[in-house]
C-alpha positions, -999 to 999 in steps of 0.1 A, spaced: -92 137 -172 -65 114 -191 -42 105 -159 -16 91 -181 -17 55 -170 -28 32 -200 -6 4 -207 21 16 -174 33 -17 -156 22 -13 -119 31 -39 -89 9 -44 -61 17 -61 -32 -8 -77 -3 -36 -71 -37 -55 -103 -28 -80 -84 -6 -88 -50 11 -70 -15 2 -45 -34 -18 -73 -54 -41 -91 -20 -47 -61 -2 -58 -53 -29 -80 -87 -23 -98 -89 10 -94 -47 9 -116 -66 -18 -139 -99 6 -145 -75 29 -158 -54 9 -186 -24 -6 -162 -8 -41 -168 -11 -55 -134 17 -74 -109 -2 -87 -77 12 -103 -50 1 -118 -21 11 -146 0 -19 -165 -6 -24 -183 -36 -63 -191 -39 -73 -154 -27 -45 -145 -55 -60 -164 -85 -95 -152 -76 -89 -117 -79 -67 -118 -108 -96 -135 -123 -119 -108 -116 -95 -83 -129 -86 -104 -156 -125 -102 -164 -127 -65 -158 -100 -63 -194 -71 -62 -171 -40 -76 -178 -24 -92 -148 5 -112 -139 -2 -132 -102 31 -135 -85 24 -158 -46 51 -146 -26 61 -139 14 76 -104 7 95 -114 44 122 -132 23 148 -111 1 149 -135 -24 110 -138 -31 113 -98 -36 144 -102 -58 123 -131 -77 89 -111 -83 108 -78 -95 126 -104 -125 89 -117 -131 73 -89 -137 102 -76 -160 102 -110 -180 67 -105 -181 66 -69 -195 101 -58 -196 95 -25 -175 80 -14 -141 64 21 -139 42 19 -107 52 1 -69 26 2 -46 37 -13 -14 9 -26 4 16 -58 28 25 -44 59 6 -52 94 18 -63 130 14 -85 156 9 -75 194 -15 -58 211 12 -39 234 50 -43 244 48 -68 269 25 -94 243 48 -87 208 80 -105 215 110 -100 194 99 -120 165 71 -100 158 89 -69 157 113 -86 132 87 -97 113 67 -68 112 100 -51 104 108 -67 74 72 -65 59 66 -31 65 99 -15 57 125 -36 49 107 -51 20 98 -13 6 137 -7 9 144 -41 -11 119 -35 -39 128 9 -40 164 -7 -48 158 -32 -73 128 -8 -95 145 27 -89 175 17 -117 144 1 -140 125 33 -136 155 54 -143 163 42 -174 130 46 -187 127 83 -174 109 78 -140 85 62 -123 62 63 -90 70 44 -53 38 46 -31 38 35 7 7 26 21 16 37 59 -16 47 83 -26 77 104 -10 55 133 26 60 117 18 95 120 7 98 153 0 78 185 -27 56 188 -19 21 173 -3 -9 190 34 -7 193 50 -22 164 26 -6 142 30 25 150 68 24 151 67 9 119 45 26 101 62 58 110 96 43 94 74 36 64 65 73 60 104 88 70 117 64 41 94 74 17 106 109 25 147 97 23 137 79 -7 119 111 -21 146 130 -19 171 105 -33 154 97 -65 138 132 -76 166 134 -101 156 106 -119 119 116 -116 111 90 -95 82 109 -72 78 86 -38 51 92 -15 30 77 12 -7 73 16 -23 71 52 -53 58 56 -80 61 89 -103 30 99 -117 17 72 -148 -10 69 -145 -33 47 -157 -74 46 -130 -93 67 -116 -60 84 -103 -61 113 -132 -34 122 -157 -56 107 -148 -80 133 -152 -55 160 -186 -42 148 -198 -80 145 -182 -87 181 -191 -54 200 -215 -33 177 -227 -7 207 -190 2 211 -177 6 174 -210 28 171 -193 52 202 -162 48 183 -174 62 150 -197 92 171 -164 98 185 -135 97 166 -150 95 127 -159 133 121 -178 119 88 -198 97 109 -184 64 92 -156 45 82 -135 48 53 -138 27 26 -107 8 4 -117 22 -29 -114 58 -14 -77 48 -4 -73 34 -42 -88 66 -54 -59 89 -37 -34 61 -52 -42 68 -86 -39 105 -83 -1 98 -66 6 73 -99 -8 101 -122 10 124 -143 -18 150 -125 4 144 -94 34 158 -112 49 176 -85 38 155 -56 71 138 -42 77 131 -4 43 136 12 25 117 34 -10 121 21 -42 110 50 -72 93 36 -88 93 71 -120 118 68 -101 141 95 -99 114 114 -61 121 126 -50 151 146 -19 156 139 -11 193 118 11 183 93 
């Protein structure tokens, strides 16, 4: 199937490693012109160089999405770059704390302005570039925990204001064919992951956690979050605007 991507202009943020590195392959593999960003530079440059020697084009823009100004800078890169943006993928996000009493006031700032402040920022600078050129995709990468309980405080809260601007923003830009949407992913395994480190630290318990709450019987991987991506980027996803879409092998509960 032709998905209609080769030669579209796609941004990825947090794309040095993990979901965000395997949907920036997965939007190279199928013709895109690559924006990464990530805060650090070395992890940068080494998977730009892998992409680069996949046949992808890609532009490496070092940034801490935290900071207006470094969002404001990257979208006037890319554009000097290749003069038009057709794809966001809004990656960074994360949190600090393990519950309220341990994630103080900067955290929730922080976490704040990575996860949902920074997808406002760059919806408002590439919505008017997308416009003119017809349309255009916004993609959220939220979790299961932003659609349910379960995670630590800030991340669920946050998450959850991820996926409820992704449905504002939805609605707002359909009449400029800008289709937003959110991808959720379940626990995923992956080299560096958080549940990596659990399984290295405690394996007995992460196998009672996958007999328990992984219906499939493992973890997710990053490549089957990238997959779902592409599909949202897609002209196949043509009339897919404003969901929230799970990549969590019925890992979640919730019904909608």
């Amino acid at each position: 199937m032709d998905l209609g991507l080769e030669e579209k202009v796609a941004i990825v943020t947090g794309a040095s490693r993990g979901v965000g590195k395997a949907i920036a392959r997965a939007l190279g593999a199928e013709g895109c012109r690559l924006a990464i960003i990530a805060r650090g530079r070395k992890a940068l440059e080494e998977t730009a160089e892998e992409l680069r020697g996949a046949g992808v084009e890609v532009l490496t823009i070092a940034a801490d999405l935290m900071i207006p100004q470094n969002i404001e800078r990257s979208v006037q890169d890319v554009m000097d770059r290749y003069g038009r943006i057709d794809i966001l993928v809004h990656n960074a996000g994360g949190a600090r704390g393990q519950t309220i009493f341990d994630t103080s006031d900067e955290d929730w700032h922080d976490a704040l302005a990575l996860n949902v402040l920074a997808l406002s920022h760059f919806a408002r600078l590439v919505a008017p570039i997308m416009s003119r050129q017809g349309g255009g995709r916004i993609i959220a990468i939220s979790s299961i925990f932003g659609r349910e309980s379960g995670g630590r405080p800030a991340y669920n809260a946050l998450k959850a204001a991820s996926i409820s601007l992704t449905k504002s923003l939805a609605r707002q830009f359909a009449p400029n064919n800008i289709l937003v949407n959110s991808v959720a992913p379940g626990s995923l395994l992956f080299p560096g992951s958080s549940w990596d480190r659990r399984r290295q630290a405690d394996p007995e318990s992460i196998e009672a956690f996958v007999k328990s709450e992984l219906p499939l019987g493992r973890f997710g991987t990053p490549e089957e979050v990238a997959a779902v991506v592409v599909f949202l980027a897609s002209s196949a996803a043509s009339l897919v605007s404003g969901a929230c879409i799970p990549v969590d092998g019925a890992q979640s509960r919730s019904n909608i």
